[in-house]
N, C-alpha and C positions, 0 to 999 in steps of 0.2 A: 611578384617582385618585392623585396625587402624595403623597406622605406630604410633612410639613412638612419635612425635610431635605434631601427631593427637588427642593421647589420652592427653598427657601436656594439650593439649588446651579447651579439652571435659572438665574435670576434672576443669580448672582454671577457665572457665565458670561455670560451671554448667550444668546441663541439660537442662534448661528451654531455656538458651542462645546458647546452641549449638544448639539444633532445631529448635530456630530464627534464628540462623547464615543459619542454612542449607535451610529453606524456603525462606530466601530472595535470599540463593544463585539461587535457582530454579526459582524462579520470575524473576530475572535479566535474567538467561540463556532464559528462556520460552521467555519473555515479551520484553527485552530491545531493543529497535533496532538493537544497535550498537554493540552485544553479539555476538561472533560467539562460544561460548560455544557448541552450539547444531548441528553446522553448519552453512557452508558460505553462505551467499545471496550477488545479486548483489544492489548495495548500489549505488554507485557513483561514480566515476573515480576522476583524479588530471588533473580536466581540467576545471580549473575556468573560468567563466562566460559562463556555459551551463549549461540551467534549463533545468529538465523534469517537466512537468506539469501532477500529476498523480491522476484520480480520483476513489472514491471508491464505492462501495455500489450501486449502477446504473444498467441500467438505470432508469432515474427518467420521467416518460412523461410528468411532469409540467416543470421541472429546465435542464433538460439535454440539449432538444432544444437550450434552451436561449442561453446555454455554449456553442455549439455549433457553434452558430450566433456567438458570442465573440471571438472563436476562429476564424472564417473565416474572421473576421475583420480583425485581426492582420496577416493572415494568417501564424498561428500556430499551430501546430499538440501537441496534447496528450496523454496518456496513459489513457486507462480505464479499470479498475478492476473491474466485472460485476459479479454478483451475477447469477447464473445460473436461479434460477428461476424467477428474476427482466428479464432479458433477454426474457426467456419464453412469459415473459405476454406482450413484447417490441421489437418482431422481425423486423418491421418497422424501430421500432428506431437504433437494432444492426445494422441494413445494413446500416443506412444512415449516424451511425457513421463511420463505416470502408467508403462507396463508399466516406469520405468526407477525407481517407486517414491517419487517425487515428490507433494505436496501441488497440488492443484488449486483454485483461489478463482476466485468470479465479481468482476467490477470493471465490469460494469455491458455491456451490449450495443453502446452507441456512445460511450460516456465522456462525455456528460453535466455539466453541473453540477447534480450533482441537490438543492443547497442553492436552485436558484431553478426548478426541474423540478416540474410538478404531482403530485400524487401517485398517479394512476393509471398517467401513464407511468412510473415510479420502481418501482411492480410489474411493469408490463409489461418493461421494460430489464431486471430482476433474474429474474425466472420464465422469460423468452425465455433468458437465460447459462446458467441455471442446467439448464434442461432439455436445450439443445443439451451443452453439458459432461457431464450426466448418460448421456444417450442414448451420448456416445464409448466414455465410460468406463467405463460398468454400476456408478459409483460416485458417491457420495449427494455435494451440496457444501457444505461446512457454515460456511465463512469468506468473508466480504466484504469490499472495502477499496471505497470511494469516491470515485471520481477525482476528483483533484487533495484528496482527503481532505475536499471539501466535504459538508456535510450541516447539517442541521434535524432539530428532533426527527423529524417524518415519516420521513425517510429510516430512522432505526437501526428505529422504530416495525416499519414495514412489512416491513427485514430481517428482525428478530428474527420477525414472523407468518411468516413461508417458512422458517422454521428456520436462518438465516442466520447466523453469531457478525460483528460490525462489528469490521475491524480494520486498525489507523492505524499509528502506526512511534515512533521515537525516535533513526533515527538515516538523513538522509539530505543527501543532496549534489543539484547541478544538473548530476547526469549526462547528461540527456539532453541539453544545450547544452554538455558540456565535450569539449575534443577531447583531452583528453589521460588517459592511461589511471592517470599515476602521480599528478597532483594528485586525481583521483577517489580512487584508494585511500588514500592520505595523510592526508587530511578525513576520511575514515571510521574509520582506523584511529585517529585521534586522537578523533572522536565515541566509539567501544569502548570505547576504554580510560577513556576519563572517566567511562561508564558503568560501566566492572569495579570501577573504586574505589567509585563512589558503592552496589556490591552489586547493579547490576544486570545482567539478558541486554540483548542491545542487536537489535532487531529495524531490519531493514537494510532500506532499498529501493534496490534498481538496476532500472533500464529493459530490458529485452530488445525491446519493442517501442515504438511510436509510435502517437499515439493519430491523429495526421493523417496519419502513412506509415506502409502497413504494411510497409514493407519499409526501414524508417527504419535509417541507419548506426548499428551500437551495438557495435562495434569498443570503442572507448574502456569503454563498458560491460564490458563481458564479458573485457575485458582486465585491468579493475582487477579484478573476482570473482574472477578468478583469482591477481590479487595476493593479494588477501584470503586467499581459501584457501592461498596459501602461509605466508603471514604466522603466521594462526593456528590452523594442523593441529596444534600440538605444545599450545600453551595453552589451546586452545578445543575445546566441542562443537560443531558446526553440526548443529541443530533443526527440526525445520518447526513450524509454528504446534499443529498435534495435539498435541505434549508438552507446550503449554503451558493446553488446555483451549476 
């Protein structure tokens, strides 16, 4: 039932506009990062200058290596979001990310939008990564992130029963459509630092993989990471999500 303010406002709009109002309110809840509308994810703490470096869609067997090498340069540890069935076709590749001491996250079996996904398959999607991942690694998985960051309560609901922590970002670009590896890093490094004044870590997403190819071009990716990581070896921690809980 509408409270008296509710209906004022139904009525001073119109209808056409209250149902706009109410679908964008849903879009921000569902979609936004920084929404806890639907529920809490973990995001980033008030600990300026600690990056997480976080990837998604992966692994990729052309581009993930390379990142890999990138990271052991700097020796840098990351978070990787792996697609259950990218994994599948890449158990090689999962081991050598973990034996290389890396953070391992489920992002769901076929990427999904699990904001409009029922909720049986949204366990199955999440216990299917999770076990396959498990089984590679002989270790437990304990962070989710949600493709395309969509979710409903259900979704965090049902993580949180698989022992799952739900976690979103604060600081990302449209890496995986840009072709160029210096405006990627450029936007990011300018997100950081906005973050480092405002007292925060800044948790990062770049692409290593593709959710439609799996062997998707991420050159430009993995080129700005390793911008990054030059940028801020001397300023910065780089984290994986475990330090932050």
């Amino acid at each position: 039932m509408l409270s008296s303010l509710q209906a004022e406002i139904y009525v001073g709009l119109g209808l056409t506009g209250a149902v706009g109002l109410a679908a964008g309110g849903l879009a921000y809840a569902a979609l936004w990062p920084g929404s806890r509308i639907f529920g809490e994810a973990l995001v980033a703490p008030a600990r300026a200058g600690e990056l997480a470096l976080t990837f998604d869609d992966g692994p990729n067997p052309a581009w993930t290596p390379r990142l890999l090498d990138a990271l052991a340069r700097y020796d840098a540890r990351a978070t990787f979001f792996m697609m259950g069935s990218r994994a599948q076709a890449q158990p090689d590749l999962v081991r050598r990310i973990a034996a290389a001491g890396h953070l391992i996250g489920n992002h769901s079996w076929s990427h999904p939008n699990l904001a409009r996904t029922a909720g049986k398959r949204i366990r199955e999607e999440l216990v299917r990564t999770s076990e396959t991942l498990e089984q590679m690694t002989s270790a437990p998985v304990r962070y989710f992130r949600p493709p395309f960051g969509a979710r409903r309560p259900a979704v965090f609901q049902i993580a949180r029963e698989l022992g799952l922590t739900p976690v979103l970002w604060n600081a990302m670009t449209t890496d995986w459509k840009e072709s160029a590896a210096e405006r990627i890093a450029d936007r990011l490094t300018g997100k950081i630092e906005r973050l480092r004044r405002r007292g925060r870590a800044a948790n990062i997403v770049l692409h290593d993989g593709g959710h439609l190819d799996a062997s998707a071009n991420r050159e430009p990716s993995v080129t700005a990471a390793g911008m990054l990581l030059g940028r801020f070896k001397e300023s910065s921690r780089f984290v994986t999500l475990d330090a932050w809980g």
